[in-house]
KELO-329786 format. One record per residue (C-alpha): residue number from 0; residue in one letter; x, y, z. Coordinates in steps of 0.001 Angstrom, whole numbers, plus 524288, in hexadecimal, padded with zeros to 5 digits. Layout:
<atoms>
ATOM num residuo    c1    c2    c3
ATOM NUM       a     X     Y     Z
...
</atoms>
This chain:
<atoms>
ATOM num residuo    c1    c2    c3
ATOM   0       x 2DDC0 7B999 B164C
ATOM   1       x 2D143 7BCDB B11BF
ATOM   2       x 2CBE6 7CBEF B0CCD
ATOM   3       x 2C28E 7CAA4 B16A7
ATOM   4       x 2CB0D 7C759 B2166
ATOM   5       x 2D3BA 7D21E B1D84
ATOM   6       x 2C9E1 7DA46 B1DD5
ATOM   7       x 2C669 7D6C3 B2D36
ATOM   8       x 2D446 7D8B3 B2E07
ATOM   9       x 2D362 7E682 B2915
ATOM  10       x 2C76A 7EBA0 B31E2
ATOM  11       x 2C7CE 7F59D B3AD6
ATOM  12       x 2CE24 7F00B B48C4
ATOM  13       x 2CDB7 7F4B8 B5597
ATOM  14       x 2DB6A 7FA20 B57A0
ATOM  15       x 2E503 7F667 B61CE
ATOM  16       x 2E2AF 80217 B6DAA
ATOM  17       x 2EEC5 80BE0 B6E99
ATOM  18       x 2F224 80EC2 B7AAD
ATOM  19       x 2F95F 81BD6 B7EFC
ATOM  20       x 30783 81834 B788E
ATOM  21       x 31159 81D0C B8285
ATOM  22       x 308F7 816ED B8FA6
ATOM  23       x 30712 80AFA B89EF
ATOM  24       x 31447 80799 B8643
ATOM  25       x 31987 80B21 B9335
ATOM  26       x 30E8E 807EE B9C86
ATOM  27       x 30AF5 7FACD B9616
ATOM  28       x 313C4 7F553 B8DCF
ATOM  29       x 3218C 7F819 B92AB
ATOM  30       x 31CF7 7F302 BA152
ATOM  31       x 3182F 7E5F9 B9B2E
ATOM  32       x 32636 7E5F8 B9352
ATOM  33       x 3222B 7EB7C B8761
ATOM  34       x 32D2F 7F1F5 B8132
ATOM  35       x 32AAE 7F9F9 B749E
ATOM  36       x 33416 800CC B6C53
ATOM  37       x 33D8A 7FE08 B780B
ATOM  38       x 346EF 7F674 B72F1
ATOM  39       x 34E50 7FC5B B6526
ATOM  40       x 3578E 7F138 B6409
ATOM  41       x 353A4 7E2FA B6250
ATOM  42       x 35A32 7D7CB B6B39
ATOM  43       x 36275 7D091 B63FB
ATOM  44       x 359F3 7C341 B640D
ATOM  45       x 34D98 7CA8D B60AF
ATOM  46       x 3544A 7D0C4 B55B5
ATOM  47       x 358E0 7C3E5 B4FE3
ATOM  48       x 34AB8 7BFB7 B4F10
ATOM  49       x 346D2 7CAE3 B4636
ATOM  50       x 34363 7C517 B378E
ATOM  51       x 35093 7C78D B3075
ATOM  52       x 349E8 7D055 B27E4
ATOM  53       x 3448F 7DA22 B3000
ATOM  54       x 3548D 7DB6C B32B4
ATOM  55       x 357C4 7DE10 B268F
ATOM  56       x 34C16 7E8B4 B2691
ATOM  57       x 34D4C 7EFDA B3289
ATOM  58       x 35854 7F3FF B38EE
ATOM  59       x 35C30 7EA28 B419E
ATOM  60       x 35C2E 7EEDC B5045
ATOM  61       x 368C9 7E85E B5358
ATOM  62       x 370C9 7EC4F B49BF
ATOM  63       x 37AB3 7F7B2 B47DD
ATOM  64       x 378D1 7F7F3 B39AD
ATOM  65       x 36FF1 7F47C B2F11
ATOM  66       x 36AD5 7F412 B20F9
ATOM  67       x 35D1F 7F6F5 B1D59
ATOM  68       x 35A69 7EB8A B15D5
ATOM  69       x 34E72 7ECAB B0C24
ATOM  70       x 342D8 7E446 B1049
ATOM  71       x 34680 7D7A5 B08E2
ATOM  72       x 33A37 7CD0C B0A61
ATOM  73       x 342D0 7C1A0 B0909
ATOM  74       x 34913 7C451 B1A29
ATOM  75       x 33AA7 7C175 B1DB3
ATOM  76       x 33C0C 7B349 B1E78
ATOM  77       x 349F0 7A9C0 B206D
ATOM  78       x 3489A 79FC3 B155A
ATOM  79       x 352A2 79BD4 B0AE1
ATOM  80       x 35399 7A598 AFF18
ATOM  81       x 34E27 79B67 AF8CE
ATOM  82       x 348E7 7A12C AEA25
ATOM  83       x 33B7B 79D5B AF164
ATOM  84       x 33E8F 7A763 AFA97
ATOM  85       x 34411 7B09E AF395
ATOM  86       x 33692 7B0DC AEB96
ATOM  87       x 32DFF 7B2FC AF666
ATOM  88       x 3380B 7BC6B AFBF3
ATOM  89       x 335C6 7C56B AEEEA
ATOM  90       x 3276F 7C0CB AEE2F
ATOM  91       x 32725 7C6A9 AFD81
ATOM  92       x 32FF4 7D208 AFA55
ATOM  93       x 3266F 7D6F4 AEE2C
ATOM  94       x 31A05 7D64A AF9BB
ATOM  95       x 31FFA 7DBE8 B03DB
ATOM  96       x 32493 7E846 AF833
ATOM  97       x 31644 7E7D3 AF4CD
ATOM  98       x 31136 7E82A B026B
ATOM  99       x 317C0 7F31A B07CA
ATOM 100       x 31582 7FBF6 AFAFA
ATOM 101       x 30844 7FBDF AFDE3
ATOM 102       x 30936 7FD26 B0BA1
ATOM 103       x 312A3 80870 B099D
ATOM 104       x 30799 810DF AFFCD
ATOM 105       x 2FC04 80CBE B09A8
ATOM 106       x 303CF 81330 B1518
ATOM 107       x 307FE 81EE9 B0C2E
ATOM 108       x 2F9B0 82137 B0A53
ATOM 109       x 2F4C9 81F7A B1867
ATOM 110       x 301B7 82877 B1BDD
ATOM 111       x 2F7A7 833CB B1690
ATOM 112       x 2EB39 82ED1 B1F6C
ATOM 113       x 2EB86 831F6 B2D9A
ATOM 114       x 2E68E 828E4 B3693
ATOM 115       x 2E8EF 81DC7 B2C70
ATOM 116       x 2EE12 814FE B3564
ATOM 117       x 2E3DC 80A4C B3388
ATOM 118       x 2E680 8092C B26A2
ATOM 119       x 2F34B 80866 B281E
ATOM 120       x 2EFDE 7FBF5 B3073
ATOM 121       x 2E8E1 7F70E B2692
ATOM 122       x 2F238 7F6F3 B1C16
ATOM 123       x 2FCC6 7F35A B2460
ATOM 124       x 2F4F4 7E71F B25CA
ATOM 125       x 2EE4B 7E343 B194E
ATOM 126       x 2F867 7E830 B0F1B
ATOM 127       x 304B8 7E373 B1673
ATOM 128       x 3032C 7DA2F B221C
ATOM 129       x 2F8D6 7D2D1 B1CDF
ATOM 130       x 2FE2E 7D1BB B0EBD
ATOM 131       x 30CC8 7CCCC B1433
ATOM 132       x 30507 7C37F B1DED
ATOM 133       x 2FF54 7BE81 B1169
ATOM 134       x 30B3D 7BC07 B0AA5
ATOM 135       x 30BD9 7AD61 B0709
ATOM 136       x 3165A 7A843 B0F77
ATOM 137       x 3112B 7AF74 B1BCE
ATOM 138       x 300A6 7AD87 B1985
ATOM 139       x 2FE53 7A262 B1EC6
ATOM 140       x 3085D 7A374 B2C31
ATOM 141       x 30344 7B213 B2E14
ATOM 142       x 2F92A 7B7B7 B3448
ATOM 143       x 2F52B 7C672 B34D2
ATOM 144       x 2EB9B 7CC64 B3856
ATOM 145       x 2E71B 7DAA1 B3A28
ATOM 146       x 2DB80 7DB36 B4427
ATOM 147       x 2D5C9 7E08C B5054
ATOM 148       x 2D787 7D2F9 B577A
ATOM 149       x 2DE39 7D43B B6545
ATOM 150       x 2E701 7CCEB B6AEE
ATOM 151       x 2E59B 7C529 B7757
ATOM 152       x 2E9D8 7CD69 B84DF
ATOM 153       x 2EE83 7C272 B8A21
ATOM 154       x 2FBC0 7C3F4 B8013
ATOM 155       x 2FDB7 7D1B1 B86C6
ATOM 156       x 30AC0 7D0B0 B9163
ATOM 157       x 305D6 7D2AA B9E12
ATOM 158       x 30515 7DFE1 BA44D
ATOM 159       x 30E28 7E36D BB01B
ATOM 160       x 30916 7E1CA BBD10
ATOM 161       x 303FA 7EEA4 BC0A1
ATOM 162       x 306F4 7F4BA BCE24
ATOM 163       x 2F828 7F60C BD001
ATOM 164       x 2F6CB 7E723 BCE23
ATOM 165       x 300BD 7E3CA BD80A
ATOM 166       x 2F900 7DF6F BE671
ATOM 167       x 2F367 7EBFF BEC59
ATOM 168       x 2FAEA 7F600 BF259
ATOM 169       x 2F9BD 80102 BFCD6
ATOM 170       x 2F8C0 80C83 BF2C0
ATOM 171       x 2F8A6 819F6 BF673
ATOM 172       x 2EBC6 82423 BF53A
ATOM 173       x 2EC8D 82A69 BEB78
ATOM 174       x 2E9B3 8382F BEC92
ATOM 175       x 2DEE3 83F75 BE2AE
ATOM 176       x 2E44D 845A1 BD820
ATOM 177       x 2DCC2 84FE8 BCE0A
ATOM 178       x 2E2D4 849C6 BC368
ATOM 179       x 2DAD7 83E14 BC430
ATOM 180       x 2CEE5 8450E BC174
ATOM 181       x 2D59D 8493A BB2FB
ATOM 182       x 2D159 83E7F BA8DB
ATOM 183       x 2D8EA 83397 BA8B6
ATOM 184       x 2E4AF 82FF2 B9EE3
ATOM 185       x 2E31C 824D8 B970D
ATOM 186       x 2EA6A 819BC B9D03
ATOM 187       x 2F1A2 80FB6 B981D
ATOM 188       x 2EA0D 80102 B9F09
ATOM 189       x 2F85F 7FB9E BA043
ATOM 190       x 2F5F0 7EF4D B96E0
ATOM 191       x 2FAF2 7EABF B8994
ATOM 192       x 2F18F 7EC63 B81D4
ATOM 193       x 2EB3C 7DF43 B7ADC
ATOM 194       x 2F0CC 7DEE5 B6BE5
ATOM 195       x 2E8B1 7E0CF B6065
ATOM 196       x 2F2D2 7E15C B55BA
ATOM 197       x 2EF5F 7EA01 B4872
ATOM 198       x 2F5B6 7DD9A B419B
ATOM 199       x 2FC5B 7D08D B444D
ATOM 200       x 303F9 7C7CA B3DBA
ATOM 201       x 3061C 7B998 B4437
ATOM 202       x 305E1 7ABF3 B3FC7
ATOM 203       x 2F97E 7A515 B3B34
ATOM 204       x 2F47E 79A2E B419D
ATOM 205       x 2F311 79352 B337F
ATOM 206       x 30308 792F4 B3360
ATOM 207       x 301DA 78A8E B3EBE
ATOM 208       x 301A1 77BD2 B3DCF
ATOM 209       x 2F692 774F0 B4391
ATOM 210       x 2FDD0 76F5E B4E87
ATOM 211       x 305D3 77CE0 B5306
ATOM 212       x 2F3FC 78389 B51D6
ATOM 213       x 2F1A1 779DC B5AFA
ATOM 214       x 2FA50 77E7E B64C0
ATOM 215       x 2F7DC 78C3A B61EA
ATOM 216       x 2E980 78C29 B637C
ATOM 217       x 2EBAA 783D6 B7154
ATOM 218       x 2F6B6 78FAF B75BA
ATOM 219       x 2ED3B 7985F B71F2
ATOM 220       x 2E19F 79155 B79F8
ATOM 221       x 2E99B 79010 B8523
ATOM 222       x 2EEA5 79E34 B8486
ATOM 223       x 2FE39 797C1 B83A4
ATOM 224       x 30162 79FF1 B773B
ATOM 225       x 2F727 7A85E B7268
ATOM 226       x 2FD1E 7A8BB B6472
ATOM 227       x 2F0E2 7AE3A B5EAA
ATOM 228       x 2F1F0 7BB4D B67F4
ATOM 229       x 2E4ED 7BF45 B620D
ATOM 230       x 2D860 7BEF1 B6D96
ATOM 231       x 2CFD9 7B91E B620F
ATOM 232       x 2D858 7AEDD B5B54
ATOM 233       x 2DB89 7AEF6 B4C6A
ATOM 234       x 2E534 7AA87 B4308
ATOM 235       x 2F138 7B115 B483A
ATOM 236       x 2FCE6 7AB5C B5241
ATOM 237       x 307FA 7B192 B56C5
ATOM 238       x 307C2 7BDBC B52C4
ATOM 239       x 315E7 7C2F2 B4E92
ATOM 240       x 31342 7D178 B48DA
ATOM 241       x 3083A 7DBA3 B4AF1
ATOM 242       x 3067B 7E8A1 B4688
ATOM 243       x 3015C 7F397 B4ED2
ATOM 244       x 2FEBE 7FFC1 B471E
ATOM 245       x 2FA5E 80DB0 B4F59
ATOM 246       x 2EEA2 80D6B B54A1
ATOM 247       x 2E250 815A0 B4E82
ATOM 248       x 2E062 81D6B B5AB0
ATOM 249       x 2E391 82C54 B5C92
ATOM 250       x 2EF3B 8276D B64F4
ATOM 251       x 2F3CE 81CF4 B5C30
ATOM 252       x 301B6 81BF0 B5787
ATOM 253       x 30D30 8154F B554B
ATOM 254       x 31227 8145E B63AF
ATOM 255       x 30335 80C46 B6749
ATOM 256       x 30407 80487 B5CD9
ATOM 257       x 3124F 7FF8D B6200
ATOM 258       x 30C8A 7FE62 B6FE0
ATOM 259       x 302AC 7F574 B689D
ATOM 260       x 30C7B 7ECE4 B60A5
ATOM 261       x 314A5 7EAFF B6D54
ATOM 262       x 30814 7E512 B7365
ATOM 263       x 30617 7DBC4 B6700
ATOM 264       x 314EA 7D84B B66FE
ATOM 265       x 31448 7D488 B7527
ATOM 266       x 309A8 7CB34 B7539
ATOM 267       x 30F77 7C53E B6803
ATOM 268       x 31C73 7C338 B6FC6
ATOM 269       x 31508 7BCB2 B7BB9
ATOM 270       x 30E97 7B39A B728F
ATOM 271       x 31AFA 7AFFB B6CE3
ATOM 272       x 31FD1 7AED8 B7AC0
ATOM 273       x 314B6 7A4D8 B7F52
ATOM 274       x 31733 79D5C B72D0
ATOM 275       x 32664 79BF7 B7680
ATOM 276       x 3213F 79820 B8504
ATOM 277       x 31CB7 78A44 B7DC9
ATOM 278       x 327FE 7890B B7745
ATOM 279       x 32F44 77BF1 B7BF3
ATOM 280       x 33D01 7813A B785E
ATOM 281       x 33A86 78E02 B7DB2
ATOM 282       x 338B4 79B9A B7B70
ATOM 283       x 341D0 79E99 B7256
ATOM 284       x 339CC 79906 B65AF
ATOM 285       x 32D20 7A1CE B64D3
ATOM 286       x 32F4A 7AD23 B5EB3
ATOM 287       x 33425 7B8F9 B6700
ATOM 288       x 33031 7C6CB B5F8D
ATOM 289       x 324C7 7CBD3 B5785
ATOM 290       x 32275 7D855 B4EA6
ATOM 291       x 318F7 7E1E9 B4CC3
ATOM 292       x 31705 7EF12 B4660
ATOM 293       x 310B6 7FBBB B4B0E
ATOM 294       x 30CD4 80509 B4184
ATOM 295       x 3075A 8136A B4166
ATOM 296       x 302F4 815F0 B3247
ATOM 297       x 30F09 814D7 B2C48
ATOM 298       x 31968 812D3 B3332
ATOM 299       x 31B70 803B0 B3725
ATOM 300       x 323C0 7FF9C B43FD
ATOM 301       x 329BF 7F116 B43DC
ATOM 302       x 32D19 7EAEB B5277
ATOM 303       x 32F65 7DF8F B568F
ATOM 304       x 32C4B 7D9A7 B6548
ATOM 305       x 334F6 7D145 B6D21
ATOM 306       x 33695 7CD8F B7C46
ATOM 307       x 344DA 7D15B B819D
ATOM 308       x 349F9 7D63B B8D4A
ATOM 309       x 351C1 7E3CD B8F69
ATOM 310       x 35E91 7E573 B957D
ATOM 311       x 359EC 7ECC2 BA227
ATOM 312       x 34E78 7E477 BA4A0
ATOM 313       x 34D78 7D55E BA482
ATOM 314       x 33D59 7D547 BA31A
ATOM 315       x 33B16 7CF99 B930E
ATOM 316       x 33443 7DAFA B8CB5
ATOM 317       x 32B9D 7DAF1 B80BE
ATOM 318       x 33298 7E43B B763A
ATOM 319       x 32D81 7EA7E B6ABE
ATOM 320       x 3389B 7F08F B6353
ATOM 321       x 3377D 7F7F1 B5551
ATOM 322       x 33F26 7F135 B4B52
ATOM 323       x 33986 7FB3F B40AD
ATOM 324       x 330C9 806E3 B3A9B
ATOM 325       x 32D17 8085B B2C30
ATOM 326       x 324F7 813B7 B2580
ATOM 327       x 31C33 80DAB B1B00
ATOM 328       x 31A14 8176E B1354
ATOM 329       x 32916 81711 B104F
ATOM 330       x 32ABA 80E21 B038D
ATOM 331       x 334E3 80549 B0C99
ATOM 332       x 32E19 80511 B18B8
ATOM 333       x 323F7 801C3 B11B2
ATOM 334       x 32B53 7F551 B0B5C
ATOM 335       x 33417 7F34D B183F
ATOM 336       x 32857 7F348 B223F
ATOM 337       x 32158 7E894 B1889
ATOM 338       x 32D6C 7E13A B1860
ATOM 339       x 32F65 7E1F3 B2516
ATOM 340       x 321FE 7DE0C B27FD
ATOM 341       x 323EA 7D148 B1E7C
ATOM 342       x 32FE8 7CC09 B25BF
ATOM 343       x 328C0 7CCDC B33BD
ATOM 344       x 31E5C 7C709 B2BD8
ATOM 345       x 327AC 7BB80 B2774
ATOM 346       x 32EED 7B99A B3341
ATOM 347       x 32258 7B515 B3AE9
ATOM 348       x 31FDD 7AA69 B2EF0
ATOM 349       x 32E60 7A6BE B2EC5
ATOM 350       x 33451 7A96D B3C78
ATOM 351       x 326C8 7AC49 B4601
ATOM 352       x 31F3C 7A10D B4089
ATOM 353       x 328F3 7963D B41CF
ATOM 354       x 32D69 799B6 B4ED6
ATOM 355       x 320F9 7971A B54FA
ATOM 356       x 32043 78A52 B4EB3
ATOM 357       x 32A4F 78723 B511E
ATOM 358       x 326AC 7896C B5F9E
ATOM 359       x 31A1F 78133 B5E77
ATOM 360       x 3212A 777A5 B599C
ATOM 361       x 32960 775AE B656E
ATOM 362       x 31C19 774E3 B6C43
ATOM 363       x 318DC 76ABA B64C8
ATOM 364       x 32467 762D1 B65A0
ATOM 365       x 32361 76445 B7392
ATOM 366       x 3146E 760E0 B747C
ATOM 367       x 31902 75380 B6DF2
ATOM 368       x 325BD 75110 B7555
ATOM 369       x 31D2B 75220 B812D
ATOM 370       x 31312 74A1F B7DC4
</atoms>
């Protein structure tokens, strides 16, 4: 990536709009199945799809007991312990210790700054997501990007059908109250609103071959699977983690920015969802969760999204559940949070990345078998 394209990167965006925290997780997302921080334990089969080192970082939500395992670089990918491997696994290890010690003094020093929190963002992006993106084995299938780019409404669940759209009814009068002459509260509109994600990490369209671009760019003309979710196309498909840090107004915090990151997550998962729909052999091939991270200055919340159903109610809801919440200012939250973010980072190159295609593949085969 270029210095000057870094720098675009780095200018001052229009920030994703908070809206009023408690409302708008119980007025618009949980009626379009929107579950955040709902769900504390993870369903078995969604748990068995988190990257086996993340388990042996965080304390698995399954299980009765548990080791803290140090962040070890060499769980982020599944190869042989080949002495290959083991060399990029130290190689990967010594960045990831580099990374987060200067993460962890840049957040020590904003710690003292009030109202730091866009510099916090841009750290967060350009002296640790960027520089693991860049690592070797993950450049060229990774794509990040931290901009002021929305993403298409169309990805957005539909709403519920309101009452008030249902055909029209015999409604009472309404008498005249004295309260309605008082200023009005702000009210919540009752839709999702359209992602703009403070950064993204998804696959680049380079890491696709020529055949498996072809059939992107003619899902993404004919609106099948939008895998670029972005309303002005760029490099990026299939976005797999985002980051959504608290926003800059006077009612920012950490509670918006998770309303924000359950938004992203959602519209990831229903792009995953209209890629499995083309899937020959079914659903069961595309990938099923996503990550993100929401952030207010220091403190750093991992979650991961998934569809799944709750005992008392058959409808398929849209989850967002906390798998973990590091300090970086803390010399190993600092180190844990940067490994962390490394294996997420290497699962969609090793795990993310071949599952889809593997799916187009299928599509292929089946485009020929037909023919």
């Amino acid at each position: 990536m270029s210095e000057n394209s870094r720098l675009r990167q780095r200018r001052p965006r229009s920030y994703s709009p908070t809206k009023k925290s408690p409302q708008y997780r119980n007025t618009v997302l949980k009626p379009a199945n929107i579950l955040v921080d709902v769900n504390h334990t993870l369903p078995p089969d969604v748990e068995a799809l988190l990257p086996p080192g993340l388990r042996d970082i965080l304390d698995p939500p399954t299980a009765a007991t548990h080791t803290h395992a140090q962040p070890d670089a060499g769980s982020v990918t599944n190869r042989e312990p080949t002495e290959a491997s083991r060399n990029r696994a130290r190689e990967l290890a010594d960045t990831i210790s580099q990374i987060a010690d200067v993460y962890r003094d840049e957040c020590r020093e904003l710690a003292s700054k009030p109202g730091s929190e866009s510099e916090y963002r841009t750290h967060l992006y350009g002296d640790v997501v960027e520089k693991l993106a860049r690592i070797p084995p993950w450049r060229r299938p990774l794509s990040a990007n931290c901009s002021d780019k929305l993403w298409r409404a169309s990805l957005k669940p539909l709403p519920p059908i309101s009452i008030l759209a249902l055909p029209p009814l015999v409604w009472p009068p309404l008498s005249l109250n004295p309260v309605a002459a008082k200023p009005p509260d702000a009210e919540i509109d009752g839709t999702i609103t359209t992602p703009k994600p403070d950064i993204a990490v998804g696959i680049s369209l380079d890491a696709f071959s020529p055949e498996h671009t072809a059939i992107l760019n003619y899902w993404q003309v004919k609106k099948a699977v939008l895998s670029d979710p972005h309303a002005i196309q760029g490099d990026m498909r299939f976005p797999f983690f985002i980051i959504e840090a608290k926003g800059l107004a006077t009612n920012g915090n950490l509670i918006g920015a998770q309303n924000q990151a359950a938004g992203g997550g959602t519209c990831a998962l229903l792009l995953l969802e209209s890629l499995a729909a083309q899937d020959p052999a079914g659903r069961s091939g595309a990938p099923r969760i996503v990550f993100s991270f929401t952030t207010e200055s220091a403190i750093h919340e991992l979650w991961v999204h998934y569809r799944g159903v709750d005992n008392n109610d058959d409808t398929p809801k849209l989850h967002m559940t906390c798998l973990g919440a590091w300090r970086t200012t803390l010399h190993r939250h600092a180190h844990e949070f940067v490994a962390v973010l490394a294996i997420v980072l290497g699962w969609g190159v090793d795990v993310f990345h071949p599952q889809i295609k593997q799916v187009m593949d299928r599509v292929v085969d089946a485009a020929v078998a037909s023919s």
